[in-house]
Every structure is written in structure tokens, then in C-alpha cells.
N, C-alpha and C positions, 0 to 999 in steps of 0.2 A: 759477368753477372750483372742482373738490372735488378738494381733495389725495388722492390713492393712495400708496398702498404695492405694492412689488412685494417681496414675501414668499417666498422659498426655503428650505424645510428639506431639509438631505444632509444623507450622511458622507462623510467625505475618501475619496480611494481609500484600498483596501487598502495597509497599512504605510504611510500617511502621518500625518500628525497636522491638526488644526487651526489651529497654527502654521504646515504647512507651505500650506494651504491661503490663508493670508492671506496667505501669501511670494509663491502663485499669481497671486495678484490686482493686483500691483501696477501690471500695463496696464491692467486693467480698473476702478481705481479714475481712472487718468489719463483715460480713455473716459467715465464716466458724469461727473466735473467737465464737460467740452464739452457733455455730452447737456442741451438746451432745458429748461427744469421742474425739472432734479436741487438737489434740496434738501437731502440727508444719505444716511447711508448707515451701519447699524451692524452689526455680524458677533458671533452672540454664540454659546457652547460650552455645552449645558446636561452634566448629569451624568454621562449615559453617551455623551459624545463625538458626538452631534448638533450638527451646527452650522446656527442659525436666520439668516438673512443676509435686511437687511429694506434698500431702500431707497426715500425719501419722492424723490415727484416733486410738482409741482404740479396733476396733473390723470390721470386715468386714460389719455385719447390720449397723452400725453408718458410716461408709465412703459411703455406698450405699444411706442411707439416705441423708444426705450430699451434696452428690452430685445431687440427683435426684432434691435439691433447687435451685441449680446455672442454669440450663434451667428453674423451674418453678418459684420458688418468684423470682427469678433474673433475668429471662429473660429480662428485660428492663436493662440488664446491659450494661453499655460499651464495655463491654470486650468481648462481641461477635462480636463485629462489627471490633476490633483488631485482630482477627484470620482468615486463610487463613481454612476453614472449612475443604476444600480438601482434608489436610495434615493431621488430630486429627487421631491419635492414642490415645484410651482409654482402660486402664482396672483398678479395684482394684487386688493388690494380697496379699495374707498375708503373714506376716514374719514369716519366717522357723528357722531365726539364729540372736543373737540380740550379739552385742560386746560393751561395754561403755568401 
């Protein structure tokens, strides 16, 4: 198996922050612990208020799965309603090179 990343750069909705965006997620962090393969998950702010939001799965099928629950069981989430839709930048892509 070859660990994936599932990789989304947004922006918050309009008049939210980043902070309230992580406030968003808090089912959604509950949902990818259960999800098969979830291995971490990091949320990060760069300078002009882009938020890159990356999480490791164990294998490209398990991040795909993954993900396809966060619009279906989750779609009653909050955290869609936190996102500037517009702006989603998505993909998985798998790790080529791994450093510890």
C-alpha cells in the first residue's frame, strides 16, 4: 500500500475566519478517526488567509473512500456552510518520498 494525502486548499466563507473554520470541523474530525486508513490530519493558515487542510490515509482507495463520506454521511455538516465553495481546490495524491 502507498500512503495518500487528501489535500484541499479554500477560504473560509465570507466573514468567517480560519478559526471558525476549524470550530466547523469538529464532526468531521470525529468521522475521519472511524474512517479505515486515517492516519493524521493537519489544517494549516498561510499568509493571506488560505487554508491548506491535508489529511494522510494509508492508501489512495481508503482517502477516496473517506472522503466521498464527508459530502455523503456528513453532508449535514457544519463545515460546509464554513467554506467559500468558489475557492476548493481538491485532489488525493500519493507519497512518492517519505522522511521521519
Amino acid at each position: 500500500m502507498t500512503e495518500a494525502l487528501e489535500v484541499t486548499v479554500l477560504r473560509p466563507a465570507p466573514g468567517l475566519t480560519t478559526a471558525d473554520f476549524v470550530a466547523a470541523n469538529a464532526d468531521i474530525d470525529e468521522y475521519l478517526r472511524r474512517q479505515p486508513g486515517f492516519e493524521w490530519r493537519r489544517i494549516t493558515e498561510t499568509e493571506d488567509g488560505t487554508v491548506v487542510d491535508i489529511v494522510a490515509y494509508e492508501s489512495r482507495e481508503l482517502a477516496l473512500a473517506g472522503a466521498a463520506g464527508i459530502s455523503g454521511e456528513m453532508a449535514g455538516s457544519a463545515v460546509h456552510a464554513a467554506i467559500d465553495h468558489a475557492t476548493v481546490e481538491w485532489r488525493v495524491v500519493d507519497v512518492t518520498h517519505v522522511v521521519r
